[in-house]
N, C-alpha and C positions, 0 to 999 in steps of 0.2 A: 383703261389705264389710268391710275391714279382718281379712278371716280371717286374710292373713299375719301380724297381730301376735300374734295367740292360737296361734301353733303355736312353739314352740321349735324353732328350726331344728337346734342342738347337738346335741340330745337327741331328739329328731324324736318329741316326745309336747307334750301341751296345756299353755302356760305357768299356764294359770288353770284349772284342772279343777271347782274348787269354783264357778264362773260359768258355764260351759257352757250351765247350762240357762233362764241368766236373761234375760228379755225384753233385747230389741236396745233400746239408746239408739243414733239415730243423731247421730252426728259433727258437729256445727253448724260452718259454714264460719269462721274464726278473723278478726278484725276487722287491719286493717293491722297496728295496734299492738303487737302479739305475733306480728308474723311474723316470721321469723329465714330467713338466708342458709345455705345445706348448706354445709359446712364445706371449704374447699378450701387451706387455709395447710401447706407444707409441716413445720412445725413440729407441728402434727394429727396429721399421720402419724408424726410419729417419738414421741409422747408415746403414741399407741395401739401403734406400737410395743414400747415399752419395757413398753406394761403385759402386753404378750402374752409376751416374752422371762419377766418375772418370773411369770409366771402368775395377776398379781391381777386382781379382780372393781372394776369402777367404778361407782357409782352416778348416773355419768353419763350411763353406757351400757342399765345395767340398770333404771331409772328413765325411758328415754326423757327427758332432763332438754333443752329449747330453749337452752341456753345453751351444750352441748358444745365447736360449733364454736368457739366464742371464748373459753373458759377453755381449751381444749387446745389453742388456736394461743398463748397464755403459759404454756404447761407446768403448769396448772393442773387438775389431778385429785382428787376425791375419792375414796379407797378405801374400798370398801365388804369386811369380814372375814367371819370365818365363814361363806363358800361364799356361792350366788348365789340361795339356795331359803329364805324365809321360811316358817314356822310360822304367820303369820295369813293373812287375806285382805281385807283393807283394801278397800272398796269405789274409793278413789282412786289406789291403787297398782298400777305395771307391773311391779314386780318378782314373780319367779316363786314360786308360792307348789306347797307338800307339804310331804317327809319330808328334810330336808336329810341331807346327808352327817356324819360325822365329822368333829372338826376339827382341821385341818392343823395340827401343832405348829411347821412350818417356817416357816409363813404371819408372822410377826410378823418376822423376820429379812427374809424378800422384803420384807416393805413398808419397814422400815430401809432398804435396800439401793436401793427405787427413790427414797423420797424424797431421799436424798444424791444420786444418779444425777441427778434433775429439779432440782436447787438450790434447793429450794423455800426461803423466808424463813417460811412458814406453810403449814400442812399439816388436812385436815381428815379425819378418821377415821370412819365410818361402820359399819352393819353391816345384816344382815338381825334378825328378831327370831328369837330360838333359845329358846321356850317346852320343847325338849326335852331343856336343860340343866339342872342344880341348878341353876346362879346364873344364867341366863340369860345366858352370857358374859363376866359382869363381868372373869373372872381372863384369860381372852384377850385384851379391850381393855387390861386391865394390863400383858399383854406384851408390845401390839404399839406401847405408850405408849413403855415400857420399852428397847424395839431401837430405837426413834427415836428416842430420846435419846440412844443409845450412837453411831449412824451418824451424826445428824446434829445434834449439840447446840447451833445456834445456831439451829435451826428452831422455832418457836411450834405448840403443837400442841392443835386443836380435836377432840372430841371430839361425837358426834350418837348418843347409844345408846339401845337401846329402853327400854320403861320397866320393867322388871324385876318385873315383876308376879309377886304372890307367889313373888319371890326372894330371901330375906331375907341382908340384906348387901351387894346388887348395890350400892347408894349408896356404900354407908361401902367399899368396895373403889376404885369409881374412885376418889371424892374424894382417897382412900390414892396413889394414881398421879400426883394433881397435873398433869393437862393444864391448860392454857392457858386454856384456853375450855371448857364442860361446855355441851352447845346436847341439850336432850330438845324436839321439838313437839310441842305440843299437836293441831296441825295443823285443829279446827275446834271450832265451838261446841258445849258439850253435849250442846242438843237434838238434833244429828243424828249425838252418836256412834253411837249403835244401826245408824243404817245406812252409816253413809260410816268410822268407826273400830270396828265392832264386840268385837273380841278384846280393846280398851282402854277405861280406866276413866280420867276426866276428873280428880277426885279424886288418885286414884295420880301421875296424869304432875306435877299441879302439887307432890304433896307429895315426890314424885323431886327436882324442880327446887331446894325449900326444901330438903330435907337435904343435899344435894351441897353447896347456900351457905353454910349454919350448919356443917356439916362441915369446909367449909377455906373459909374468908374471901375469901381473895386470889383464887379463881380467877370468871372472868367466868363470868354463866351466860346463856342465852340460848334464843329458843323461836322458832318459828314458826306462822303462819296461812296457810291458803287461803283465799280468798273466791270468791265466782261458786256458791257448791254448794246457795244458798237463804238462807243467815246474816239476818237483821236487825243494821243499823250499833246497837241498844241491846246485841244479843247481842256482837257484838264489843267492844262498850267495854267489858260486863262483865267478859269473860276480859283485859284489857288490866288492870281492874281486880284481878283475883285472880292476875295474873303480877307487877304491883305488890308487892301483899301478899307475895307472896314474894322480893318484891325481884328480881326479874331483869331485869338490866342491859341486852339489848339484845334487841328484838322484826323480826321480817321480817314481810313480808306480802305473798304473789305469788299470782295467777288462778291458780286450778284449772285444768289441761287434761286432757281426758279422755283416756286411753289406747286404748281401745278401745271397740266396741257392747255389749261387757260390762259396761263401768265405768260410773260415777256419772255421770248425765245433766252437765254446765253448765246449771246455771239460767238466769246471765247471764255478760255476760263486761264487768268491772266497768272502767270509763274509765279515762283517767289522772290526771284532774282529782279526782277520787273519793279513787282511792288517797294524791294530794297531802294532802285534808282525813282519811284514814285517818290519814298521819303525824303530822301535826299535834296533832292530839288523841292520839295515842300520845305526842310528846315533851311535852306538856301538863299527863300522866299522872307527867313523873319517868321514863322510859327514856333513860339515856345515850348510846339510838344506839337509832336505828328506820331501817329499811330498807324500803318499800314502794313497790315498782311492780309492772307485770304480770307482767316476766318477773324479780322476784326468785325467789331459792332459797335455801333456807338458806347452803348453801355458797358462793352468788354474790358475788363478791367480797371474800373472805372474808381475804383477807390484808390490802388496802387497807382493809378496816372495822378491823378487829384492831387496825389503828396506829391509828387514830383511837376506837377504842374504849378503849386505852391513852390516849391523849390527854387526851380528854373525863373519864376518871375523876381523872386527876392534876389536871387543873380544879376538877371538883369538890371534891376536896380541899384544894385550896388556898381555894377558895373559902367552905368550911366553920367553918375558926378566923376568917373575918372575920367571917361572919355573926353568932356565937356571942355577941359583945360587946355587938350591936346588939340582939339578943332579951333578955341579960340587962339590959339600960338597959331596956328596954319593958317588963321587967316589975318 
């Protein structure tokens, strides 16, 4: 059951070597409301094209992400850098995990080079996590920020990078690069890093998040949640709570799906109605832009939030010197 997703067809060796040996979760049948159409738009094919021509890595593809078909039918990709082979083994992740390659110094020029190619207005940049670097990548994402700016400098550019665990610098490096948007997820509640985040440290990602903010002001930061993996709604509003605290501007929150009979059981597969009262109490909290349904992704939609995450801040601001008058008269 589902062996072809565990074998790497490219590479004709095991995408998940470190699961091999672990009991079969099976596959629970997916309820209507997260089921998605196979991708048939010819515009699909030329955007997979274009990333085969430049030889980059998508986290659309490599993530198994439900939303492929319809962000690549609007030229809508996210590239994932530094090769296709992560250094952990995330109980919730399809990306392949070992000993990654060397890293491509050309690679930051290709991704300049497609995102002008694709017209993107917004662009979102991703990576595998590279534990077997000094800085965990930081100076790579600096240069692939860097060609993008050069190729296509009217594009808006998001950033999703690991959490640089005992990399000291990795923060104060991006921030130095000034993307657009700086997005690290948390991706679930404490209690169950050990088994669904283990090679990550809960602490780290939120104090990643604060420094990038206090670092450079101006840039948006943002996180994301699974839910479906076992959570309690108190465990969630904590971390909403401690993303608060660090002021981060805008939250997602989309169903866990399992990749494989290796990966992390589905607990439940959490309604739509649920997710509605998620948001709510996230915009509740002070997030200028919360994103949850089943099949959110961090990157889903991520151009059309972007303007409206600009939006909503400039609100805010305007909204701020009125307030100010009315607190000093109350007090």
């Amino acid at each position: 059951m589902a062996t072809h997703v565990l074998i790497d067809h490219r590479q004709g060796k095991p995408r998940h070597p470190e699961k091999a040996h672990r009991p079969d979760h099976p596959i629970q049948r997916k309820p209507d409301w997260i089921r998605v159409r196979a991708p048939t738009h010819p515009v699909y094919h030329e955007t997979r094209a274009l990333m085969r021509e430049h030889r980059l890595v998508t986290v659309c593809e490599e993530a198994a992400c439900p939303n492929i078909g319809e962000c690549w039918s609007q030229r809508h990709a996210t590239m994932m850098i530094m090769g296709d082979t992560c250094t952990r083994a995330c109980s919730f992740c399809n990306v392949r995990t070992g000993q990654p390659d060397a890293l491509d110094a050309d690679e930051p020029g290709r991704v300049g080079e497609a995102v002008a190619r694709l017209g993107l207005r917004h662009v979102v940049i991703t990576s595998v996590d590279r534990d077997d670097l000094a800085d965990g990548g930081a100076a790579h994402f600096a240069a692939v920020i860097a060609a993008v700016r050069a190729a296509a400098p009217e594009t808006t550019i998001e950033v999703l990078t690991p959490d640089f665990l005992r990399k000291p610098g990795g923060a104060e490096t991006i921030a130095a690069a000034r993307p657009d948007v700086f997005n690290h997820n948390l991706e679930t509640v404490p209690r169950l890093y050990p088994s669904i985040r283990p090679g990550a440290r809960y602490y780290q990602s939120l104090r990643l998040l604060d420094t990038v903010r206090r670092l450079a002001p101006g840039i948006f930061t943002k996180s994301g949640l699974m839910v479906g993996l076992g959570e309690e709604r108190a465990e969630i509003a904590q971390v909403m709570d401690d993303l608060r605290t660090a002021e981060v501007d805008f939250l997602t929150v989309g169903q866990y799906l399992q990749p494989t009979v290796k990966h992390a059981a589905v607990a439940r597969f959490v309604p739509p109605a649920e997710f509605d009262d998620i948001a709510a109490t996230a915009r509740a909290k002070g997030f200028l832009m919360v994103a949850a349904t089943p099949l959110t992704r961090s990157s889903y939609h991520a151009d059309a939030d972007f303007a409206r995450l600009r939006d909503a801040r400039a609100a805010a601001s305007m909204a701020a010197p009125m307030a100010a008058p009315m607190r000093d008269g109350a007090a």
